[in-house]
N, C-alpha and C positions, 0 to 999 in steps of 0.2 A: 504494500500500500504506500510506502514512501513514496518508489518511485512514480506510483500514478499521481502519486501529489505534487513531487516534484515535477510534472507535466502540466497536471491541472492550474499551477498556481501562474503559470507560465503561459496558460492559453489566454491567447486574445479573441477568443469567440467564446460565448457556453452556449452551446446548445442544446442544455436542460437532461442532456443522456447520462444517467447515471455510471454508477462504479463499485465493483465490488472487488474481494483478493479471489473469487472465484470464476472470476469474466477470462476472454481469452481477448487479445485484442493481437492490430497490426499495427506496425509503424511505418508511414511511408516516409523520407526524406528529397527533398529538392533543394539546390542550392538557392540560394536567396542573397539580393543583391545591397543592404543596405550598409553593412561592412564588410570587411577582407573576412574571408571566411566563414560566412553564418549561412545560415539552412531552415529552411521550413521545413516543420512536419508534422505531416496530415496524422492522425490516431484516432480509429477506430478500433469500436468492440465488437464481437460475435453477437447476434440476436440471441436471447435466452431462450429455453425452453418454454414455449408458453405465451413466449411473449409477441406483441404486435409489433412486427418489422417498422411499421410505418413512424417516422418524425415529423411531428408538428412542424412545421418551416417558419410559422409564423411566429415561433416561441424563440426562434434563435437570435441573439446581441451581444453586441460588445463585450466582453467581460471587462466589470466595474474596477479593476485592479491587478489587472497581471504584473507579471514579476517580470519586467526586460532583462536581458544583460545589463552588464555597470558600464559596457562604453554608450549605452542607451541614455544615462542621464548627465547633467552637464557637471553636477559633481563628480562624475566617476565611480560613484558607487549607488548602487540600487538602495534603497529604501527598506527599513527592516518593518514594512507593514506584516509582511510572512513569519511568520514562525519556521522553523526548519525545520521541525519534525510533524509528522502527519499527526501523531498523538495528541501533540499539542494543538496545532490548528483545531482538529477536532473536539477536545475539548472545552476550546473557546470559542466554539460553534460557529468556524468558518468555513466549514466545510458544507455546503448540500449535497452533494454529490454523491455521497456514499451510502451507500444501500447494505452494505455485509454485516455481520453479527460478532465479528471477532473485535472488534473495540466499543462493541456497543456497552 
């Protein structure tokens, strides 16, 4: 779950699709041109059993606060809005995203 946090806090889109430590997901990468060497990428998860494939499109925005890289701000260093560990974030209830039972 870290690392899907360390994703999550990072994305500049939500679009509302949950997250569990029992999902399967993919990661696609493309280079990206805003500095020497950064990359975009795409991350989706497998459809659950059960569940309806379909996404609301109209429910997806901006994420309120993504985490850029530190050559992103003009002090050089990112903003310690985030907590660094997923535990944490979740305990101080900045997480919606997370649907699993192991930190609940």
């Amino acid at each position: 779950m870290q690392f899907y946090y360390d994703v999550m806090k990072r994305s500049m889109v939500d679009t509302g699709v949950d997250l569990n430590e029992n999902d399967r997901t993919i990661m696609l990468s493309t280079c990206s041109y805003e500095y020497d060497n950064f990359r975009t990428v795409v991350v989706a998860r497998k459809v659950r059993e059960g569940e309806d494939p379909s996404v609301d499109t109209d429910k997806i925005q901006a994420s309120e606060n993504p985490l850029f890289p530190d050559v992103w701000y003009a002090s050089g260093s990112a903003p310690d809005y985030w907590p660094e560990k997923f535990e944490d974030a979740l305990k101080a209830g900045m997480i919606d995203w997370y649907t699993g039972e192991l930190y609940s």
